[in-house]
VMD Tcl script that builds the backbone (N, CA, C; Angstrom):
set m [mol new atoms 255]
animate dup $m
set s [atomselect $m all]
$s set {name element resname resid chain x y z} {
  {N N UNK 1 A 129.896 17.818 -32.145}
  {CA C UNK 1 A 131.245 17.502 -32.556}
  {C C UNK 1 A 132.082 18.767 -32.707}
  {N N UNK 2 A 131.654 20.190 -32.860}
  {CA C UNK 2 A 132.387 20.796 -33.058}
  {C C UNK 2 A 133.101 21.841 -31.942}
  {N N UNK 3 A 132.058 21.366 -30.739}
  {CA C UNK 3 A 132.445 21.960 -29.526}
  {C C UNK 3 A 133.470 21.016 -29.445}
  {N N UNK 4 A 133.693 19.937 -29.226}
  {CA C UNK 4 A 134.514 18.670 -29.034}
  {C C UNK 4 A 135.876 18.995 -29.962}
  {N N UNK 5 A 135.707 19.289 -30.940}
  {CA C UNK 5 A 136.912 19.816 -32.115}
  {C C UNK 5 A 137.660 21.199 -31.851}
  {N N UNK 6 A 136.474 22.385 -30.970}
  {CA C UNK 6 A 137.031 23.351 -30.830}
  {C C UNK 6 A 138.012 23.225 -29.279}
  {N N UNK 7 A 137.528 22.212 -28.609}
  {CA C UNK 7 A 138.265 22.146 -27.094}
  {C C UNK 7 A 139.803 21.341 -27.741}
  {N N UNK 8 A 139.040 20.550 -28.647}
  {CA C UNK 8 A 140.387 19.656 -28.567}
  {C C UNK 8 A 142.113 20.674 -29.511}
  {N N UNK 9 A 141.345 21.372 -29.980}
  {CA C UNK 9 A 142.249 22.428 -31.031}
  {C C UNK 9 A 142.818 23.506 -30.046}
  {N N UNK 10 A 142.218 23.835 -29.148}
  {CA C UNK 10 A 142.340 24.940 -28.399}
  {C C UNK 10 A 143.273 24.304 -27.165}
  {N N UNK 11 A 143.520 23.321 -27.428}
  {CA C UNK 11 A 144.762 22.117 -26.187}
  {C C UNK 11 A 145.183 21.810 -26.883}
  {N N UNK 12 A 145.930 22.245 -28.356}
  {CA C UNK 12 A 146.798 21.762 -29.142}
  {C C UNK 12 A 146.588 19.703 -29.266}
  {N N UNK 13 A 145.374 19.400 -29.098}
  {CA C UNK 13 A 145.083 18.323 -30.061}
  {C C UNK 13 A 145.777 17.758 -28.682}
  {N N UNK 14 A 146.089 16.264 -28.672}
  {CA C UNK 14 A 146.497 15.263 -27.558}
  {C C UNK 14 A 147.970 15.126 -27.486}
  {N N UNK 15 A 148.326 16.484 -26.578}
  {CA C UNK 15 A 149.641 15.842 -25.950}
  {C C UNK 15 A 150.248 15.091 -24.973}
  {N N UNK 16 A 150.938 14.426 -24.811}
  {CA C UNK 16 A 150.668 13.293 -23.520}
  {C C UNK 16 A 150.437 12.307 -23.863}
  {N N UNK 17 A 149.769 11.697 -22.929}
  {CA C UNK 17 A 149.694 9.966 -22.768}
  {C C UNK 17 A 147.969 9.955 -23.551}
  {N N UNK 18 A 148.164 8.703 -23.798}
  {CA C UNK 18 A 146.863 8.138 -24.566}
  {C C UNK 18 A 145.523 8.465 -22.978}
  {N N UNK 19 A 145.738 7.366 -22.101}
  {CA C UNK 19 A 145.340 7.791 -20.785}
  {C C UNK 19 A 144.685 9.355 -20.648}
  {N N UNK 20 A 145.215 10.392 -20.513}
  {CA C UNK 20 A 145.456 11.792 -20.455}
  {C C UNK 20 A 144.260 12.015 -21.562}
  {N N UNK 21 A 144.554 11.850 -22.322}
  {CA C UNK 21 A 143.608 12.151 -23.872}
  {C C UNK 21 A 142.073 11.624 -23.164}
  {N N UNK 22 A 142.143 10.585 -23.319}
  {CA C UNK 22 A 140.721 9.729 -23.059}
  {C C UNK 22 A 139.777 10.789 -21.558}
  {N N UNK 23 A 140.873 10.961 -20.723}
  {CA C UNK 23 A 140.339 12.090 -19.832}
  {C C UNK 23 A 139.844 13.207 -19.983}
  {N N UNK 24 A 140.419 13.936 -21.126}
  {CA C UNK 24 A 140.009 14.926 -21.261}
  {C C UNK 24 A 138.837 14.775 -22.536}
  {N N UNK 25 A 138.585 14.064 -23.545}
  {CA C UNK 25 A 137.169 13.579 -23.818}
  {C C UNK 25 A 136.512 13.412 -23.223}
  {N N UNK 26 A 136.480 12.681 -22.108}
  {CA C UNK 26 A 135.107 12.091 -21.549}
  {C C UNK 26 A 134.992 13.388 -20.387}
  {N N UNK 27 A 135.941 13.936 -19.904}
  {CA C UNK 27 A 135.448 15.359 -19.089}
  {C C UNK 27 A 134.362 16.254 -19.859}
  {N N UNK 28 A 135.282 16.389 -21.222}
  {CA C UNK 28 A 134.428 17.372 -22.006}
  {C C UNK 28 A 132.993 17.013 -22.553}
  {N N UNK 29 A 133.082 15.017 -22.948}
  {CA C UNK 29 A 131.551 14.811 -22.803}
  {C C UNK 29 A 130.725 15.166 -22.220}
  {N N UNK 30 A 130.789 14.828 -20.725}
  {CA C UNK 30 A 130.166 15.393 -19.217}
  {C C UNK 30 A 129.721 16.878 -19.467}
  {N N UNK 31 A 130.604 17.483 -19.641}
  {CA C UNK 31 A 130.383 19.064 -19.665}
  {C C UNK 31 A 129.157 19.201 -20.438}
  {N N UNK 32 A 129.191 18.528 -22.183}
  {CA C UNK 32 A 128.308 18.626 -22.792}
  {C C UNK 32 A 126.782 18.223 -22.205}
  {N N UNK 33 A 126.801 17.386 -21.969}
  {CA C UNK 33 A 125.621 16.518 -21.548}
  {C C UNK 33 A 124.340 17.030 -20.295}
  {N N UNK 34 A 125.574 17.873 -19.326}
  {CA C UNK 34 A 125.120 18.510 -18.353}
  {C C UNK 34 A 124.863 20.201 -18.599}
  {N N UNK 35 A 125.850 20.883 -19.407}
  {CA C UNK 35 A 125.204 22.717 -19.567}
  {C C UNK 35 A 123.797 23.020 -19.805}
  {N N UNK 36 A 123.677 23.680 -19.514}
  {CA C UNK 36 A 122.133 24.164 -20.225}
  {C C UNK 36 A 122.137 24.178 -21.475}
  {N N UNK 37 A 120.964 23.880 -22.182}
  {CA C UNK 37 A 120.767 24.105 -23.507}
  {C C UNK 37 A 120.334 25.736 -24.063}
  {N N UNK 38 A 120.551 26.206 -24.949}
  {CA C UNK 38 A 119.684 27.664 -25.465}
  {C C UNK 38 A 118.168 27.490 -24.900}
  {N N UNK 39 A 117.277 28.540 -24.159}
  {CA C UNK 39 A 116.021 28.953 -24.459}
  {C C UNK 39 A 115.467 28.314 -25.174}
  {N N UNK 40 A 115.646 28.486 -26.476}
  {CA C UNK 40 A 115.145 28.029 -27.771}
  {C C UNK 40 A 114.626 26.560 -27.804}
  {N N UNK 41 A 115.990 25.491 -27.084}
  {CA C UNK 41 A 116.061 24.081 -26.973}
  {C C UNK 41 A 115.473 23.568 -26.149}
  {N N UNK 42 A 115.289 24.764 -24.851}
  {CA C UNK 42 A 114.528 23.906 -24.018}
  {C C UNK 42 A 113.241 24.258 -23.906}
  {N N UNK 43 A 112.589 25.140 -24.970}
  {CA C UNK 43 A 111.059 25.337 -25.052}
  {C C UNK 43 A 111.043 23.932 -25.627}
  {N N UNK 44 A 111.476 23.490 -26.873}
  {CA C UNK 44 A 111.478 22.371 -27.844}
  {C C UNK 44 A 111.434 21.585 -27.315}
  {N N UNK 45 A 111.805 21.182 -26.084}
  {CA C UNK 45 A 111.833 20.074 -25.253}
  {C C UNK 45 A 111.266 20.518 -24.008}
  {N N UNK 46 A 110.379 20.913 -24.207}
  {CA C UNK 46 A 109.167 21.275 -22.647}
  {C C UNK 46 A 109.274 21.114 -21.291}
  {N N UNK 47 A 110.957 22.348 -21.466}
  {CA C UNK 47 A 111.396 22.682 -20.270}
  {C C UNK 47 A 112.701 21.400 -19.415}
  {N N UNK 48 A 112.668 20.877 -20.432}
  {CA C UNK 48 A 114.505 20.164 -19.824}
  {C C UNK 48 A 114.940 20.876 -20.874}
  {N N UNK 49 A 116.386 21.163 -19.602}
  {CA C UNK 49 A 116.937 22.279 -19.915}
  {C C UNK 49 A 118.387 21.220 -20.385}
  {N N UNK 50 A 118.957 20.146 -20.325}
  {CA C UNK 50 A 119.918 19.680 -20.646}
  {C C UNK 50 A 119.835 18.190 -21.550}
  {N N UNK 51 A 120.945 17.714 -22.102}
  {CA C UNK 51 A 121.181 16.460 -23.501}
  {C C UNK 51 A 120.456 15.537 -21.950}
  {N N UNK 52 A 121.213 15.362 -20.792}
  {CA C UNK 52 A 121.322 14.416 -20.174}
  {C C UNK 52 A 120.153 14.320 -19.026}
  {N N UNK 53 A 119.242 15.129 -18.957}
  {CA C UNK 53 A 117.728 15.221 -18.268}
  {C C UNK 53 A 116.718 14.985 -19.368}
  {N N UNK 54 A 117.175 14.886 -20.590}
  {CA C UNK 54 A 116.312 14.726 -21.858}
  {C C UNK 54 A 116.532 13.155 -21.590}
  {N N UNK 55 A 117.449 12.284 -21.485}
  {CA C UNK 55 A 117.891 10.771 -21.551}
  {C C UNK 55 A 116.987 10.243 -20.153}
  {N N UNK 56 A 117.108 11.070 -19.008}
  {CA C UNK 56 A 116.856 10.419 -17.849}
  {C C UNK 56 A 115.911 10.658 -17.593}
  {N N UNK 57 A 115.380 11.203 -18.001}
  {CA C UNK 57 A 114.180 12.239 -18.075}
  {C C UNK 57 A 113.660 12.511 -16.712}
  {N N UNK 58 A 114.813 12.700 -16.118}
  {CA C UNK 58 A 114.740 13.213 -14.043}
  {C C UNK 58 A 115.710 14.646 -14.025}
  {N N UNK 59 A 115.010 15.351 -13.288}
  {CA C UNK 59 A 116.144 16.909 -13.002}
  {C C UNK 59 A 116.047 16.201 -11.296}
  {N N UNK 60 A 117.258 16.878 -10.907}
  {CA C UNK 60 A 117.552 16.522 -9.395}
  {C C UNK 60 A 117.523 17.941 -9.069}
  {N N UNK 61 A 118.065 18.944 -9.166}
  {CA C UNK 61 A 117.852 20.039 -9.024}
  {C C UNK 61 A 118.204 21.466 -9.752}
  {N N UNK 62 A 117.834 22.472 -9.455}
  {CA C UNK 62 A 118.087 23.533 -10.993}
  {C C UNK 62 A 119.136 23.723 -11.144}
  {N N UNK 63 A 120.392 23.540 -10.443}
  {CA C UNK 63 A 121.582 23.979 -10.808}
  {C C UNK 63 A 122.461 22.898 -11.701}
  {N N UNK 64 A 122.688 22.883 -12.885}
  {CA C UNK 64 A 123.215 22.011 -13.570}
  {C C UNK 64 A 124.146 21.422 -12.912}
  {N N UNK 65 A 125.417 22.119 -12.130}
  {CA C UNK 65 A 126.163 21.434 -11.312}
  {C C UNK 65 A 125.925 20.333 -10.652}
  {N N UNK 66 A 124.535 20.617 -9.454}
  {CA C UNK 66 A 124.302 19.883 -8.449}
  {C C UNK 66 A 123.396 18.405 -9.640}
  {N N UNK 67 A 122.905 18.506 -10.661}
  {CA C UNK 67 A 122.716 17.689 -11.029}
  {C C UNK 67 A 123.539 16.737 -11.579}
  {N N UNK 68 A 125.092 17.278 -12.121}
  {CA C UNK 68 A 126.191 16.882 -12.643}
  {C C UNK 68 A 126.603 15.460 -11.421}
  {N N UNK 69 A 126.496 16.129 -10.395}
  {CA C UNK 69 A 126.672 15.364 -9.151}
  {C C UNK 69 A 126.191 14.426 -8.386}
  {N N UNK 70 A 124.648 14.988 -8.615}
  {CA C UNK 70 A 123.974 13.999 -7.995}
  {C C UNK 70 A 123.531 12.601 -9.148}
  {N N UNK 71 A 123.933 12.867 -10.658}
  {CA C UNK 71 A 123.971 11.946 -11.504}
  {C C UNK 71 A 125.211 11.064 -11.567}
  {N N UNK 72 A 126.045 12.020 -11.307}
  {CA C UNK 72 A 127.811 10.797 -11.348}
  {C C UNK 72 A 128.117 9.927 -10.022}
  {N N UNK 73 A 127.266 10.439 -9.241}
  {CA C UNK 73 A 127.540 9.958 -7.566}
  {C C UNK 73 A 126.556 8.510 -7.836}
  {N N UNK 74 A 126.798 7.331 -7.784}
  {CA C UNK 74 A 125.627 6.308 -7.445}
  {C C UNK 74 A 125.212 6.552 -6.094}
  {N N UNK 75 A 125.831 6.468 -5.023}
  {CA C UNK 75 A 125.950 6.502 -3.551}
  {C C UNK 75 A 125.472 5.260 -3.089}
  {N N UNK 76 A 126.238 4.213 -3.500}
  {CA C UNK 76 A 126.172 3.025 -3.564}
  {C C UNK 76 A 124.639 2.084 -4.045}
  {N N UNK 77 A 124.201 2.933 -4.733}
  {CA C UNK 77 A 122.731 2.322 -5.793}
  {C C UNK 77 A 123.576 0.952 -6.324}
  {N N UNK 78 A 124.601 0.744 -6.846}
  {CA C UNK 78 A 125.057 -0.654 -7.695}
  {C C UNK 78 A 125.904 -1.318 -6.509}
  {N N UNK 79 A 125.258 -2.145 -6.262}
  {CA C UNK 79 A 126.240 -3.174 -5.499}
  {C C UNK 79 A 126.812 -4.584 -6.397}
  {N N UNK 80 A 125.998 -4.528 -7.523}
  {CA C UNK 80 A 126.608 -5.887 -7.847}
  {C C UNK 80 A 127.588 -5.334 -8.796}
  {N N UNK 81 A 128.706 -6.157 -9.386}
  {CA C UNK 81 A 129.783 -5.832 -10.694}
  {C C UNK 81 A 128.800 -6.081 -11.265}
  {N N UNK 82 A 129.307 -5.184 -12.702}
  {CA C UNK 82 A 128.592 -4.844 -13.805}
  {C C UNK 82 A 129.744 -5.978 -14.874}
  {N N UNK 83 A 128.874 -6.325 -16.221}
  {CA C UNK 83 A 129.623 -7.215 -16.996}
  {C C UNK 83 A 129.948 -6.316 -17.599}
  {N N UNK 84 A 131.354 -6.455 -18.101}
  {CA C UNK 84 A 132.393 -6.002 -18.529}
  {C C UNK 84 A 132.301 -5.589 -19.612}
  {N N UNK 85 A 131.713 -6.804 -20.751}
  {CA C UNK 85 A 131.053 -6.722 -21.635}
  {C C UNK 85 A 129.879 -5.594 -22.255}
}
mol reanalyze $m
mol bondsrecalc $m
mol representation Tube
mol addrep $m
């Protein structure tokens, strides 16, 4: 939360559209989810190195980027609509 508090302070808090706002949260989620963790975190966790390879518990490849990518991309894996709900 406080990385999340320091981005959002450092953009003077939500100017703009509600829309706009919600974008730039969920960008900055992403960011979180995907960086590397400290050394420290990822001995503790026996070598995943990120929040979001800890959940999936799959690395696609070492560069956090290319995993950023190859996790947001389905490449058409879902064909059916999802409930809304």
């Amino acid at each position: 939360m406080r990385f999340l508090d320091r981005a959002c302070f450092n953009a003077h808090y939500f100017h703009g559209t509600l829309a706009s706002a919600e974008l730039r949260v969920r960008a900055l989620a992403l960011l979180w989810n995907f960086c590397p963790s400290s050394p420290m975190t990822v001995r503790k966790h026996h070598g995943q190195a990120c929040p979001a390879e800890r959940l999936n518990g799959k690395r696609y490849a070492d560069n956090w980027l290319e995993n950023l990518l190859a996790s947001g991309s389905m490449n058409g894996l879902r064909r059916y609509q999802q409930n809304p709900l």
